[in-house]
LUMSELO-717130 format. One record per atom (N, C-alpha, C): z, x, y. Coordinates in steps of 0.05 Angstrom, whole numbers, padded with zeros to 5 digits, always signed. Layout:
% LUMSELO-717130
ZXY
...
***
This chain:
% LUMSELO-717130
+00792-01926+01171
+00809-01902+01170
+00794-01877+01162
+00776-01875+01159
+00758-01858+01152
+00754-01837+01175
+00750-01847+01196
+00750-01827+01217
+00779-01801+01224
+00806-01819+01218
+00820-01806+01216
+00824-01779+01197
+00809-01793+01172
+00803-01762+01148
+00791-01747+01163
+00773-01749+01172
+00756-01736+01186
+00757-01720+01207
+00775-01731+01221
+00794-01716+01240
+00813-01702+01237
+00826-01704+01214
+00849-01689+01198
+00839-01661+01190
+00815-01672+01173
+00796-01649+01169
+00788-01628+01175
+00777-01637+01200
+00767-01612+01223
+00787-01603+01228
+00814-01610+01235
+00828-01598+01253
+00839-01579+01232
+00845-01581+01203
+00859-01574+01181
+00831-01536+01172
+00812-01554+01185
+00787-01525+01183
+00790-01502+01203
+00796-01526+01232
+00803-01501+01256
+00832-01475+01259
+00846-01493+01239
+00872-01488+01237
+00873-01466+01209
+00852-01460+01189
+00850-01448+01175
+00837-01426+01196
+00817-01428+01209
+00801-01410+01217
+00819-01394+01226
+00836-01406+01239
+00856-01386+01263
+00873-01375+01249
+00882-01380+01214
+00891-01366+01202
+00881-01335+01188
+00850-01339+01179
+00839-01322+01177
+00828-01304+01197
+00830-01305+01216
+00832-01287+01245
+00858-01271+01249
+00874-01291+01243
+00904-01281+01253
+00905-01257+01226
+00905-01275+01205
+00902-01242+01181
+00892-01221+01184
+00861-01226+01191
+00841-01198+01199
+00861-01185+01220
+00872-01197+01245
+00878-01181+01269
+00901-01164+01252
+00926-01172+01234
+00938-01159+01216
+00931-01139+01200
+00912-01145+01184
+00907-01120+01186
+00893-01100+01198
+00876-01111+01222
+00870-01085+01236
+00889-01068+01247
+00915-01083+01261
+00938-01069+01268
+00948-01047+01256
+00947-01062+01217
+00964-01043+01211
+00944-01021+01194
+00919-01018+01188
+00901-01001+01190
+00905-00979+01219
+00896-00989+01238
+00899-00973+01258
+00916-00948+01262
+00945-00964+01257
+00969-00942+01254
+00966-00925+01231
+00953-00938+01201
+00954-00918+01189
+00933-00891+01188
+00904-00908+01210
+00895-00884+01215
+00903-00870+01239
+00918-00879+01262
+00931-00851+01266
+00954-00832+01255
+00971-00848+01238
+00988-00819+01222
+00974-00801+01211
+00945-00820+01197
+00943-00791+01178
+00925-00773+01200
+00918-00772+01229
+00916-00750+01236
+00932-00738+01249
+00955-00754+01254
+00975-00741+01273
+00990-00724+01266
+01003-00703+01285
+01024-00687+01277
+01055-00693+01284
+01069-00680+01265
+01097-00687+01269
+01115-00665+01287
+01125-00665+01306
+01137-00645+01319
+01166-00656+01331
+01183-00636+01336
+01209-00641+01349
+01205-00650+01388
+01224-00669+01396
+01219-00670+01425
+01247-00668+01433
+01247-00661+01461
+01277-00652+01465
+01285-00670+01489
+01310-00685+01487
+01314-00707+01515
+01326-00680+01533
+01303-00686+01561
+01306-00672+01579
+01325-00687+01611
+01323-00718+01610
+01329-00731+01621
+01343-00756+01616
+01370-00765+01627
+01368-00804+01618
+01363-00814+01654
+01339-00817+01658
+01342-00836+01681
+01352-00870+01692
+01369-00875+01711
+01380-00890+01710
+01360-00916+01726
+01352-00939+01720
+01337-00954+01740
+01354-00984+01738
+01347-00990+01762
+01363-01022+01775
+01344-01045+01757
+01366-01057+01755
+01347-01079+01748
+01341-01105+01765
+01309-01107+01766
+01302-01122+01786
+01295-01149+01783
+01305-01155+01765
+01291-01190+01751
+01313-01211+01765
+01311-01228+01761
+01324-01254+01781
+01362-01249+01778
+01366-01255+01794
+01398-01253+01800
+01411-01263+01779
+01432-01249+01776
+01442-01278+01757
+01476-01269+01757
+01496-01283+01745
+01520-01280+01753
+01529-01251+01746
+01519-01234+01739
+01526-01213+01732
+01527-01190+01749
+01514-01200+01777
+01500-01172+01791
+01483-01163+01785
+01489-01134+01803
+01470-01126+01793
+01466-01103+01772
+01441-01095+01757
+01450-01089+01733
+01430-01065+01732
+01439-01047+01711
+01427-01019+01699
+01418-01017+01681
+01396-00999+01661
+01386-00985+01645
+01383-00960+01647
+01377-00942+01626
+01375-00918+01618
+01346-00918+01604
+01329-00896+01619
+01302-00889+01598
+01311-00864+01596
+01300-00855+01570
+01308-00819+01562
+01277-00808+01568
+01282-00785+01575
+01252-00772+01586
+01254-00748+01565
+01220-00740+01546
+01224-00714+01528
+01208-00707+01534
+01208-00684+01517
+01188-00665+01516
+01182-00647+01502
+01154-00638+01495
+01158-00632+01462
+01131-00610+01476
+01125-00594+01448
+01108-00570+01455
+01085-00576+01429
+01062-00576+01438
+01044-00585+01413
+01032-00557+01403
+01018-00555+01379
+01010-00543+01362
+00993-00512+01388
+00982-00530+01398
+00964-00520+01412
+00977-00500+01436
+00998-00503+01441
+01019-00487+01470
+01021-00524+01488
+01018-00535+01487
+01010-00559+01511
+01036-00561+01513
+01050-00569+01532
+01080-00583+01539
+01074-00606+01545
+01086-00628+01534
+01083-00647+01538
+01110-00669+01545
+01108-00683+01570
+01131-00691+01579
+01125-00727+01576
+01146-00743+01566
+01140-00776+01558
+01166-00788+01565
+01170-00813+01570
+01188-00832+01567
+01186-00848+01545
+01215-00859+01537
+01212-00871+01519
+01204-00900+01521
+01186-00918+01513
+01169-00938+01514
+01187-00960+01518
+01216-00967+01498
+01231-00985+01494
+01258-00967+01503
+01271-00981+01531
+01284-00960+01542
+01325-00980+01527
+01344-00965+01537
+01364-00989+01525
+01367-01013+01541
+01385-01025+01526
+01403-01044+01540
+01408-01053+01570
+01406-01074+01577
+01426-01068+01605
+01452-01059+01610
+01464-01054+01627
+01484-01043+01630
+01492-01029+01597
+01483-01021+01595
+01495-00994+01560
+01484-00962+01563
+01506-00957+01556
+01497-00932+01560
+01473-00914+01543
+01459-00891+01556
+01426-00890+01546
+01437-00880+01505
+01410-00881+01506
+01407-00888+01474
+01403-00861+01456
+01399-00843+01481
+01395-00810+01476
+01411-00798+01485
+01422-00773+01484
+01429-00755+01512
+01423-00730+01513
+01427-00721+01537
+01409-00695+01538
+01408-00667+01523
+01388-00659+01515
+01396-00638+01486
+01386-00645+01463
+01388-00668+01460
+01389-00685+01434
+01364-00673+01428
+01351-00676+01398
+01326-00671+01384
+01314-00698+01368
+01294-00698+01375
+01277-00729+01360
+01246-00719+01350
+01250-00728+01318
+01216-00720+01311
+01194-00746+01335
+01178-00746+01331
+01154-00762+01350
+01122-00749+01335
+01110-00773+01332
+01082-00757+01325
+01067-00763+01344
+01041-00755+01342
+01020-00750+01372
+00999-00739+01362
+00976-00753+01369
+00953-00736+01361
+00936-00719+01375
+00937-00700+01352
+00927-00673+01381
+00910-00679+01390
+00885-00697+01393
+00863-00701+01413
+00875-00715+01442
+00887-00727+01435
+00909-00738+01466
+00938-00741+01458
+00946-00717+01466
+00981-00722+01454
+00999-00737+01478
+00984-00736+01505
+01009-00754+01525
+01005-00777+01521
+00986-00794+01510
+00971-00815+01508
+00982-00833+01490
+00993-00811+01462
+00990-00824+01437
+01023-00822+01424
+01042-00808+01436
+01064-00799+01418
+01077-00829+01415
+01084-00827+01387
+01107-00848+01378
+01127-00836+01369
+01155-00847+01368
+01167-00839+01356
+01175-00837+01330
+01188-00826+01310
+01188-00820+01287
+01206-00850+01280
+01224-00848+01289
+01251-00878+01287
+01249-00901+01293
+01219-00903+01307
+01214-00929+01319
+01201-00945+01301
+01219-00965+01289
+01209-00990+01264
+01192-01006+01276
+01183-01009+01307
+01175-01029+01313
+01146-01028+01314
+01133-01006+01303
+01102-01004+01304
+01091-01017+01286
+01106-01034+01273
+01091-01054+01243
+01094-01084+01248
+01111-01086+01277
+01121-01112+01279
+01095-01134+01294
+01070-01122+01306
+01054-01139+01311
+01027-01150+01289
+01029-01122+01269
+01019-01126+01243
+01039-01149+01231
+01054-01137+01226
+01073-01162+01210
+01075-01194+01209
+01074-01193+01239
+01076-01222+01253
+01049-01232+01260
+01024-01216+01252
+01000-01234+01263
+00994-01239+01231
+00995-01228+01215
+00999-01227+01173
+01007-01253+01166
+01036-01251+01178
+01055-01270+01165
+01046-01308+01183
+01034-01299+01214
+01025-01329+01219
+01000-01335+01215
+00985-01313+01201
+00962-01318+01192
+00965-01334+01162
+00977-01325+01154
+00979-01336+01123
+00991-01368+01130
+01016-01366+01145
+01020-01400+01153
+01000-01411+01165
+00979-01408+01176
+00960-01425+01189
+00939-01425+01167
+00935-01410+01151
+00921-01415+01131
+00922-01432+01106
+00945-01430+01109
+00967-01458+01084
+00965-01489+01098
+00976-01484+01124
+00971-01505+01135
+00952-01520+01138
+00923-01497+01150
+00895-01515+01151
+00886-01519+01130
+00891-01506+01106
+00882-01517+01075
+00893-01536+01068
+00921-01548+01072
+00944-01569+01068
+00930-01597+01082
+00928-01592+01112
+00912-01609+01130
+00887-01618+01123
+00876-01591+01115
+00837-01599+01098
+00842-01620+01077
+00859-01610+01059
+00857-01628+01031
+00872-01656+01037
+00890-01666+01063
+00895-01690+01071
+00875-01706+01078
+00856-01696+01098
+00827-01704+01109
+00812-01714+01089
+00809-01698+01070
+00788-01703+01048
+00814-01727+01035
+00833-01734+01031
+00845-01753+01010
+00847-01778+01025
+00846-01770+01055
+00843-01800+01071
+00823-01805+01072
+00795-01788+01068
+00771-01804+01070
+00767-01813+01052
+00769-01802+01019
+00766-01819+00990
+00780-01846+00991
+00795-01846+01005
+00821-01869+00996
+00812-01889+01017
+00797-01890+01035
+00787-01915+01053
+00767-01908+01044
+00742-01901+01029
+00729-01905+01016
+00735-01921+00986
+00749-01921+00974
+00755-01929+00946
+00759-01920+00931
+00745-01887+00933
+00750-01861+00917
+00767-01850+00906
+00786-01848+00878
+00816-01836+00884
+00800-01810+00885
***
């Protein structure tokens, strides 16, 4: 039974490794973002548009079905006009999530502002940090959990407590 420790082992090491990766990629994510706020600027954008598009994914008893993207546009520091869609558009069939007129902060960094704007409301820029963090730390519990099985099945078919 010794081989089995042994195999527990490794896999309990590979399984750590991929935890400590998954952490690093966590925080690079969430480094990243915080180095673009602190160069970015904060400005007002104005919904100029809700465009309406079909939806084209597999049939299903519903028909057929709609979304709304809001289209803005904002004026940077510099004079630039800058025109964007929003990234996460609504619902199906619901009506859009902006309407026209409306005012929304968005930051953007002035070295590429069509490239880079986020929105000010959007919670979801921490959610791939969050979730590579949080399965990094589980895979790291785990392959430490798994390591220290490996090592107690090899003592124990050895004679070793």
């Amino acid at each position: 039974m010794k081989i089995s420790g042994i195999i527990t082992g490794c896999i309990g090491v590979l399984v750590f490794g991929l935890g400590v990766i998954l952490l690093g990629l966590g925080g690079y994510l969430y480094f990243k973002e915080q180095l673009f706020l602190k160069r970015a600027e904060l400005t007002t954008a104005v919904v100029t548009e809700n465009k309406r598009y079909t939806y084209t994914g597999q049939v299903n008893e519903y028909g057929v079905q709609h979304y709304y993207c809001s289209e803005f546009q904002f004026q940077t520091r510099a004079g630039q006009r800058v025109s964007f869609e929003e990234q996460s558009c609504g619902q199906l069939d619901q009506p859009p999530d902006y309407q026209v007129g409306q005012q929304v902060d968005v930051y953007y960094d002035p070295q590429d502002p069509v490239d880079t704007v986020q929105m000010r409301e959007d919670r979801l820029r921490y959610t791939g940090a969050v979730a590579a963090t949080v399965a990094g730390v589980l895979s790291a519990l785990f392959g430490l959990g798994l390591s220290w099985l490996g090592l107690r099945m090899g003592r124990s078919s050895t004679g070793n407590p």
